[in-house]
Backbone bond lengths (Angstrom), bond angles and torsions (degrees), N, CA, C in turn:
res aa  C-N    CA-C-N  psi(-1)  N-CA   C-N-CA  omega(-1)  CA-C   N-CA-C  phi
1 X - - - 1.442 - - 1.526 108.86 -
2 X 1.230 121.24 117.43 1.639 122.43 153.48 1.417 123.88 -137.35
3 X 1.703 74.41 157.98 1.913 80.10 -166.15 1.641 123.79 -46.76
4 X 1.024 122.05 163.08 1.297 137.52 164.26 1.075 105.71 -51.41
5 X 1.160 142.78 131.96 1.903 130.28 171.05 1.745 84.94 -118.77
6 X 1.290 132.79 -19.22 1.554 109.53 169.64 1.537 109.51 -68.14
7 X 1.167 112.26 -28.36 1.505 105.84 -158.47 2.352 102.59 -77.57
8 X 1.573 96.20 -21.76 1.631 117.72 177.15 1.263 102.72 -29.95
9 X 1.300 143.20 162.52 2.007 155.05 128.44 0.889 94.77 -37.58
10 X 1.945 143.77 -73.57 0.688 130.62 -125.83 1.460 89.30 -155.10
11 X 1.631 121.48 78.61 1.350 133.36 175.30 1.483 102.60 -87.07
12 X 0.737 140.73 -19.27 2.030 126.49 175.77 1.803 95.01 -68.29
13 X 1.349 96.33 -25.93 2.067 86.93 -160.79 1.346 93.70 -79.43
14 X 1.570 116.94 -62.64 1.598 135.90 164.34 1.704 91.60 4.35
15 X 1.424 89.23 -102.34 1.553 118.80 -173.82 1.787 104.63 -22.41
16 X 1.289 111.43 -68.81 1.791 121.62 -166.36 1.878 95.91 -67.17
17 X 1.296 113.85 -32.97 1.733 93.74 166.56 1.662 123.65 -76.57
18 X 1.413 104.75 -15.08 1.242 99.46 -179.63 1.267 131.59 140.89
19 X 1.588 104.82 -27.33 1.436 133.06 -133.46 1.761 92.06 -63.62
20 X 0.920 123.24 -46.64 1.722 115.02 -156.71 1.756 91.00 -79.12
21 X 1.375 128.37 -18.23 1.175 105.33 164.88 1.451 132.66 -94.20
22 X 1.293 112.25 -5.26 1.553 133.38 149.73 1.539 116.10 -45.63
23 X 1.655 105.88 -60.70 1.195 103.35 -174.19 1.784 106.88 -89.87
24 X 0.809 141.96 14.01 1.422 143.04 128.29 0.965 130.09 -71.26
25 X 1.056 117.57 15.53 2.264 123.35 -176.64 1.707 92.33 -124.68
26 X 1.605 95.35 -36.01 1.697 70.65 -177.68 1.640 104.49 -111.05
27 X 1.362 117.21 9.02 1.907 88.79 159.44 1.529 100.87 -80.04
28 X 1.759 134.03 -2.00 1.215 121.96 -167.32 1.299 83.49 -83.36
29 X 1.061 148.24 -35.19 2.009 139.77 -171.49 1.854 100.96 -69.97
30 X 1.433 110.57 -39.23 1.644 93.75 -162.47 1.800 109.93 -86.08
31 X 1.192 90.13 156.03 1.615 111.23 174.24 1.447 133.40 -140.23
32 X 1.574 93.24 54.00 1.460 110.66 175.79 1.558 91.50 -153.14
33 X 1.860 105.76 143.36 1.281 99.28 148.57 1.652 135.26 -62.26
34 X 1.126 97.48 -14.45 1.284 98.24 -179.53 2.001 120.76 -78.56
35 X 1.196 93.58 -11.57 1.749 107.13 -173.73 1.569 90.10 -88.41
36 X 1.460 102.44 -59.73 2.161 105.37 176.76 1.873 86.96 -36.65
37 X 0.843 104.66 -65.34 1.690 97.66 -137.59 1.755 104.38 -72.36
38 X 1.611 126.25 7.51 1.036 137.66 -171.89 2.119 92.21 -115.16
39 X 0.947 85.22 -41.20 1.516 83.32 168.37 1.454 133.08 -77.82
40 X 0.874 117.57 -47.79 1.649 141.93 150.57 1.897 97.95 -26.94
41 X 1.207 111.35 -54.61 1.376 100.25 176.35 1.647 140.04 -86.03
42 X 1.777 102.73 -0.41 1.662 133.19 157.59 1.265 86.35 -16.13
43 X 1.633 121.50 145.11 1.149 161.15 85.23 1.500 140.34 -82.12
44 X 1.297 103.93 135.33 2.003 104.63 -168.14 1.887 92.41 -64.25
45 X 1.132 106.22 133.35 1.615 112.46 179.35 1.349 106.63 -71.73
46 X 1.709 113.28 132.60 1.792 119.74 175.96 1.081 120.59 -38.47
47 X 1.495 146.88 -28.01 1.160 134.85 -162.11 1.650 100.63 -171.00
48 X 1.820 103.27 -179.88 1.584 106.05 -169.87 1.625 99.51 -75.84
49 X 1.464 112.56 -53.99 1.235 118.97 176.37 2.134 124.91 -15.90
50 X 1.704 97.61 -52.06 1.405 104.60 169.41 1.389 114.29 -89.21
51 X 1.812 128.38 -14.70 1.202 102.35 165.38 1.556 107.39 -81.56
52 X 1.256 138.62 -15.62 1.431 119.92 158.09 1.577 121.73 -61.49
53 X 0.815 118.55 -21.43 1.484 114.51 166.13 1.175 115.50 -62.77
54 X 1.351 119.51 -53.75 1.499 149.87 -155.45 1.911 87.00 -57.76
55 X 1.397 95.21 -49.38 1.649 110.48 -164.01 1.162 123.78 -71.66
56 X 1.366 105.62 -4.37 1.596 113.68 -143.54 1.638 81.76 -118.15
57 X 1.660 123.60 -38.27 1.014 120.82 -161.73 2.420 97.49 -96.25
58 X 0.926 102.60 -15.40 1.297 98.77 -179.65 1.490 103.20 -76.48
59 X 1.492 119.10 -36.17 1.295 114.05 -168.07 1.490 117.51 -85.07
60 X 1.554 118.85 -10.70 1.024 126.57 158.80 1.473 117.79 -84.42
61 X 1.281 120.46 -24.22 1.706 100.97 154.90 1.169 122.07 -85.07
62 X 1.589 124.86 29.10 1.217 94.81 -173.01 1.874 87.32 -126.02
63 X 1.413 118.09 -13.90 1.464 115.75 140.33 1.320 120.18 -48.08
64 X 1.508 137.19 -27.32 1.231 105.64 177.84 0.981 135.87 -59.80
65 X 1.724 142.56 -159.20 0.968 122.78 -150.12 1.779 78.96 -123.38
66 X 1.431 133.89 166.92 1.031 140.25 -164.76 1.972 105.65 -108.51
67 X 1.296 105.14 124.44 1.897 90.08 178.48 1.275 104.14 -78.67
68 X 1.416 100.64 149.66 1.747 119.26 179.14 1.490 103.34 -105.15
């Protein structure tokens, strides 16, 4: 599943950053509908400010500890 990039604000930029091949690399990693359908709804984040958040909070889940 990937997004629409016609339906995007700003599908010429979408497209020239990458985006539909971004989001085709990673529905090729997931294996749940539920990850498609969380992905499927990706948007590139407004500014640096929220991709540091974004970053700050991925890298702390990915220290957690894993259940066995």
């Amino acid at each position: 599943m990937v997004m629409n990039i016609a339906a995007a604000p700003h599908d010429a930029t979408l497209h020239n950053l990458g985006w539909p091949r971004l989001l085709a690399a990673l529905g090729e990693r997931l294996h749940s509908a539920p990850g498609h359908a969380a992905m499927a709804g990706l948007a590139p984040l407004p500014d640096a400010g929220a991709v540091r958040t974004a970053s700050l909070k991925a890298r702390s889940c990915c220290a957690m500890p894993m259940a066995s």
